[in-house]
N, C-alpha and C positions, 0 to 999 in steps of 0.2 A: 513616464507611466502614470497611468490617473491613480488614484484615492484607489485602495483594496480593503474592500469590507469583507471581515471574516465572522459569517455566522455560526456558534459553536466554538470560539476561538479558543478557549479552557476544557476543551473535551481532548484526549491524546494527539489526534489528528490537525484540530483547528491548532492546537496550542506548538506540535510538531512544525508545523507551518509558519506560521506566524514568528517565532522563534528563530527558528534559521534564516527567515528573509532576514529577519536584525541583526542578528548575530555573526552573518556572513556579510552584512553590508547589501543586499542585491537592493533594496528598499529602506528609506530614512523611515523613522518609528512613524514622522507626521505623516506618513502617505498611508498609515494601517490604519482601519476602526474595526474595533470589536464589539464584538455582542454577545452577550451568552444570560442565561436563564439569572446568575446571581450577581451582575452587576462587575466592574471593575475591581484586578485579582491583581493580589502579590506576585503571580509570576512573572507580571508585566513591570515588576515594580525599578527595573535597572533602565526600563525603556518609558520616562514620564511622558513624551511625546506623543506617544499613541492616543487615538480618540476612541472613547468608547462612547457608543450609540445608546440611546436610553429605549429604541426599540427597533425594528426590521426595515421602518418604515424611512426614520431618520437615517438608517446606515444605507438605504436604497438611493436617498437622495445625496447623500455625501460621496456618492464613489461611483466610479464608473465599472470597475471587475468587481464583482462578488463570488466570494468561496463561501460552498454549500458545505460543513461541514458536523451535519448532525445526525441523528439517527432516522433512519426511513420513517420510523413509526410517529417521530414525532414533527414528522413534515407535511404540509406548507405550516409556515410561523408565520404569527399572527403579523399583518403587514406587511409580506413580504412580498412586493406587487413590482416586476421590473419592469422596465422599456425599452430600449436601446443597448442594456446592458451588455458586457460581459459574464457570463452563469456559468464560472465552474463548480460540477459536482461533485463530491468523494460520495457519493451517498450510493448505494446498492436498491434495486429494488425498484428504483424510480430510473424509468427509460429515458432517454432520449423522445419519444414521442410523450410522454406523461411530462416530461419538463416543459416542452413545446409548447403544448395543451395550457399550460399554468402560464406559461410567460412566451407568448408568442413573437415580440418582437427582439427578443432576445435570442443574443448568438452563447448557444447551447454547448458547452463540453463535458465529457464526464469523464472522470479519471478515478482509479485504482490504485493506492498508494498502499504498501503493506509496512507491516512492522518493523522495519529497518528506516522509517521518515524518522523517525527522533534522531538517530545518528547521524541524518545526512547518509543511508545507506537505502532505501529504496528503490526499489525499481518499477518506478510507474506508468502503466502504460495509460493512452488516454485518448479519445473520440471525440470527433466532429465531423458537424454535415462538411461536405466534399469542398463547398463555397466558403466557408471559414473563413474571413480575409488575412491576406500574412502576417498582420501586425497584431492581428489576437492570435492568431499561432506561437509569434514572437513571444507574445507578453504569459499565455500556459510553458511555454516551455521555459522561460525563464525564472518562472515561481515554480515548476515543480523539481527544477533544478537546486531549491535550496534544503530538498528531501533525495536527493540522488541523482540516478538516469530515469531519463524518461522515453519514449517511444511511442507515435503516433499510428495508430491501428486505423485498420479500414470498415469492421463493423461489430456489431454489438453483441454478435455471438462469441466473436472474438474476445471483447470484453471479460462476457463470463466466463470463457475458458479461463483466461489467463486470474482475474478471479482467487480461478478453483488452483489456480497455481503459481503466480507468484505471489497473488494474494494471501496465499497461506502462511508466507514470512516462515518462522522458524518452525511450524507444527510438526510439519515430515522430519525433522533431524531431533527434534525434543521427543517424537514416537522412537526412532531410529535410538535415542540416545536412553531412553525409559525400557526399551527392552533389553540394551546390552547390561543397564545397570540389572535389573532383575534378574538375567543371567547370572551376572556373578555371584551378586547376593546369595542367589540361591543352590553355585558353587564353595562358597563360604569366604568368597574373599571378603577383606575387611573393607570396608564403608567409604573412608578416606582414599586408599589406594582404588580403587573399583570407581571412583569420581575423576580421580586424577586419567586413568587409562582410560576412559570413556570420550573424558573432554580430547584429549588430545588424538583421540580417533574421529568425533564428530567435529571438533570446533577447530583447531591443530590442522589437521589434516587438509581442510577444505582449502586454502591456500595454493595443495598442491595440485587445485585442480581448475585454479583463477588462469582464465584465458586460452582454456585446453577443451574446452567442451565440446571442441571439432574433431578430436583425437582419440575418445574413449574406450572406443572399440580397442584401439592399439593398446591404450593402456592395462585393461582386462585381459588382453590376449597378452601381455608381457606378464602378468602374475599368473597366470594359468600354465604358462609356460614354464616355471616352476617345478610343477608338478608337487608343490609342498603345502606348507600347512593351512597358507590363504587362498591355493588352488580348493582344497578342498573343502571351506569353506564357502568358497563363491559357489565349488557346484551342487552343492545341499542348499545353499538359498535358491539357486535358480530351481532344482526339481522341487524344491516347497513352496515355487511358484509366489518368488519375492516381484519379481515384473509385475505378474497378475494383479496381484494385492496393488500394487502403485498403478497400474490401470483405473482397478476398480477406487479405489480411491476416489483419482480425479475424474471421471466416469459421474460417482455419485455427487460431489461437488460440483460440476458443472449443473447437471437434474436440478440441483439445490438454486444454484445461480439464476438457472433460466425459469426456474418457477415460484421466484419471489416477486412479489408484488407489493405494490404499497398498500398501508395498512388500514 
């Protein structure tokens, strides 16, 4: 695999990245260079190997893949001129045709990485033009393997959907899990306990539904069948129109996806 320069390498993302290639082995530190706004960081400090670039221009010529790992607003970086490259993005905002535009003889991907990449728990989906060759197929799926699963999508609406939904990492369950706590709260249960029973509903629980996501219907229908106390539960969420809400939700997040633009 050639040299992989990481633009933004000390931002959550660039650093998620960068980190697990080491740390899992997939890439020796000498094959990384980093870049970022304040110069070479102590997080790198167990991996001396790594090259850090003194700007966009130097880490363009050192490496054959580049990871785009910055914020929309504060892209294109000063030097940052490819050619031949490989150009993966995490960057929102910026299309596949705007990247194009910027670097045309570069082979262009854009991927989606949400908040389970520090763990190695991600699931990133990720685009390219159709011609792609397989050896840069190879080499994204293999870096974005050191942040989870990944999966190769066929267009860029698609993208924004997913976005607006696995993109979101833990926001739905941290709402899910903020309204059961205020609940109790404001049943009077104590603070401690009312954490404990929440987590083990949101966080606990999910386990029991790892690999089952073809099945749900049946599972809903075997508690409703009950006829007890989480029957009755479910169906005061369903006519308080809990679906609806999680429609509109990613409904509105997508609107949000597809109408970002760079800055």
């Amino acid at each position: 695999m050639d040299k992989i320069g990481i633009i933004g390498a000390t931002g959550w993302l660039g650093r998620a990245l960068a980190l697990n290639l080491l740390d899992r082995g997939i890439v020796p530190a000498n094959a990384l260079v980093l870049l970022n706004r304040s110069g070479p960081s102590d997080l790198f400090a167990a991996h001396p190997a790594v090259t850090w670039a003194k700007d966009a221009a130097s880490l363009c010529d050192q490496c054959g893949t580049l990871v785009l790992s910055v914020r929309p607003e504060d892209f294109p970086v000063a030097g940052f001129a490819p050619r031949d490259h490989l150009v993966l993005s995490f960057m929102a905002a910026w299309s596949m045709d705007d990247l194009a535009a910027l670097a045309p003889a570069a082979r262009i991907v854009r991927a989606m990485p949400n908040g389970g990449a520090t763990t190695g728990q991600s699931y990133t989906p990720w685009l390219a033009r159709p011609d792609l060759p397989p050896a840069d197929a190879a080499t994204v799926t293999r870096l974005l393997s050191a942040m989870g699963q990944s999966d190769r999508i066929g267009t860029e609406d698609q993208l924004h959907y997913l976005s607006a939904l696995s993109g979101s990492g833990a926001a739905y369950p941290a709402l899910l899990a903020k309204a059961m706590l205020d609940d109790a709260a404001a049943r009077g249960l104590p603070p401690e306990i009312a954490r404990r029973a929440v987590e083990a509903v949101v966080c606990g629980s999910a386990g029991l539904l790892a690999g089952k996501l073809d099945s749900l219907s049946g599972l809903l229908d075997a508690y409703m069948s009950y006829r007890g106390i989480t029957a009755a539960g479910l169906s005061a969420a369903h006519a308080a129109g809990f679906e609806q809400s999680i429609h509109a939700a990613l409904s509105a997040a997508l609107e949000k996806a597809r109408s970002m633009t760079p800055q």
